[in-house]
N, C-alpha and C positions, 0 to 999 in steps of 0.2 A: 907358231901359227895357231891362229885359233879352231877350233874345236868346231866342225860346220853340223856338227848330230845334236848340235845345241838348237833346241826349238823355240822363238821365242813369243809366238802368240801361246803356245800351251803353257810357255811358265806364266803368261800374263791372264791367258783364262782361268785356269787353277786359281790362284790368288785373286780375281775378282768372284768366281763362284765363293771364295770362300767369305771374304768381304760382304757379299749382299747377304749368305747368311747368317755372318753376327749382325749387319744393320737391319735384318727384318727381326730379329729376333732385341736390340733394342727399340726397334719402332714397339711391337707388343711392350716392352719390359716399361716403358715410358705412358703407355695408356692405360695398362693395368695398373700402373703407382700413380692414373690420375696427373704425370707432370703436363704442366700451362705448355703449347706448343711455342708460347714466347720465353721461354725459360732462357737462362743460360747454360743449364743442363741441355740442350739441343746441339751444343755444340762439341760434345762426346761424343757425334756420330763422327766429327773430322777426324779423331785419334785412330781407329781400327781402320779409315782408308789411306790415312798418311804410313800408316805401318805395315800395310799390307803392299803398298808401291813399293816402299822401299829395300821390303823382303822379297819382292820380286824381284827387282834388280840385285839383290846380293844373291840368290838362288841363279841369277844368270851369271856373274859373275862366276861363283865360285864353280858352277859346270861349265864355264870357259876355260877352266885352268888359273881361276883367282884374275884372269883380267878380263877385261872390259872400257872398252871406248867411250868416249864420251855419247856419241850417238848411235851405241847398242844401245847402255845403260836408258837414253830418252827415247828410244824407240819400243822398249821391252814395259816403261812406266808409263807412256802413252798408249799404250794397247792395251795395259791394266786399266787406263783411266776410261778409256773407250769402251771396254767389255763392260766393266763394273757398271758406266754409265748409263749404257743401254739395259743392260738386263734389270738394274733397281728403278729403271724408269717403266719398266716394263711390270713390275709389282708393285711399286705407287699404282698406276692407272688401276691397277687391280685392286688393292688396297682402298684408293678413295671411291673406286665405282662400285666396288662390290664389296668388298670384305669390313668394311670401316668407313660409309655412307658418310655416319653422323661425325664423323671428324670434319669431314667438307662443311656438312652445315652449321657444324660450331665455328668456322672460321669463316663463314659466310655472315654471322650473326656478328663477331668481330667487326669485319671490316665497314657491316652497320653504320653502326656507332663509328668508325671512324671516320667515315665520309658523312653523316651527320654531324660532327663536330668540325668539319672543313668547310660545312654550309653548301653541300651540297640540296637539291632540291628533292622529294621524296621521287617525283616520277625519276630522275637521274640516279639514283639509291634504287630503286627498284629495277631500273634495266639491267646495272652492272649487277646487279643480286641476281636476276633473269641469267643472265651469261655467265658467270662465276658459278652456278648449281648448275648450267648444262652444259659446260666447257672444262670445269675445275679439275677436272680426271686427267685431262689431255696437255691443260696449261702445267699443270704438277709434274706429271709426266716427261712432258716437253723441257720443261725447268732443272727438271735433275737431270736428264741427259746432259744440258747444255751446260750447267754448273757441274757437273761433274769433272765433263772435257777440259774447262779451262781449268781451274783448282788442281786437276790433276795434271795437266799439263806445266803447271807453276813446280808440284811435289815433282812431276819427275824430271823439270831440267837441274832441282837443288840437288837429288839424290843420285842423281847421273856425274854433276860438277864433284859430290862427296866421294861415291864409291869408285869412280873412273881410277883405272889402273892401265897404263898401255905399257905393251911390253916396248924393250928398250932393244937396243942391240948388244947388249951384254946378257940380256936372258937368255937362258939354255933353256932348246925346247927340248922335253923329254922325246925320249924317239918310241917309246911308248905309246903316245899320245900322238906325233907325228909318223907315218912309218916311211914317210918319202927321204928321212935324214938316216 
């Protein structure tokens, strides 16, 4: 029988607090080294969230008594994905509105040039410039929440189908662990 003093948004908060503070701590580590926000280095932020789902779910696991269902396992990395996502959306809007302005309007200056080379017209380049410096906080914000959910919701149905262990009817449950046996 499984283990019901197993908590599983606290092993999922745990692990996404810790998550947002390696990714704020590479957001600085990437604007203090000057890296292009178009780099392929931007995508080092995927490894410590894909690592952090899936130590979630083994941290559930192994406080289960080494098993875990296929839909603990996606329920415990879905709640990582969920926390993680809301609270580093919640320091983006912070980050671009207040802490690191001029990263919005360097990507404002970006997208410039890119809708001038699609030919668009200056007044149409200047509204979406209008709206992207006074929206940009919230759109960013709003974007990591919602890319978070699903991305992590992809990481934890993989890492659910990997570490899923159910017990069988040959496991002895320790009476230890159960005291009703």
């Amino acid at each position: 029988m499984e283990n019901l003093s197993v908590n599983p948004t606290k092993i999922a908060t745990k692990w996404a607090l810790i998550y947002v503070v390696v990714s704020i701590v590479i957001t600085y580590t990437f604007q203090f080294l000057n890296i292009d926000q178009n780099s392929p280095a931007k995508y080092i932020g995927y490894l410590p969230f894909i690592a952090f789902c899936l130590l979630a779910q083994k941290e559930y696991k192994d406080l289960s008594g080494g098993f875990m269902t296929f839909g603990n396992g996606f329920s415990v990395g879905f709640r990582y994905a969920l926390f993680s996502g809301i609270i580093l959306a919640v320091f983006v809007f912070i980050y671009l509105k207040f802490l690191s302005p001029d990263v919005l309007v360097k990507s404002m200056e970006e997208q410039q040039t890119v809708m001038a080379d699609k030919g668009l017209s200056q007044e149409q380049i200047d509204k979406a410039l209008e709206m992207g410096t006074k929206y940009g906080a919230i759109f960013g914000a709003v974007a990591t929440a919602i890319g978070s959910l699903i991305f992590g919701a992809i990481v934890a149905l993989i890492g659910a189908a990997i570490l899923k262990k159910e017990r069988t009817a040959y496991d002895i449950v320790d009476s230890a662990e159960d005291p009703t046996v």
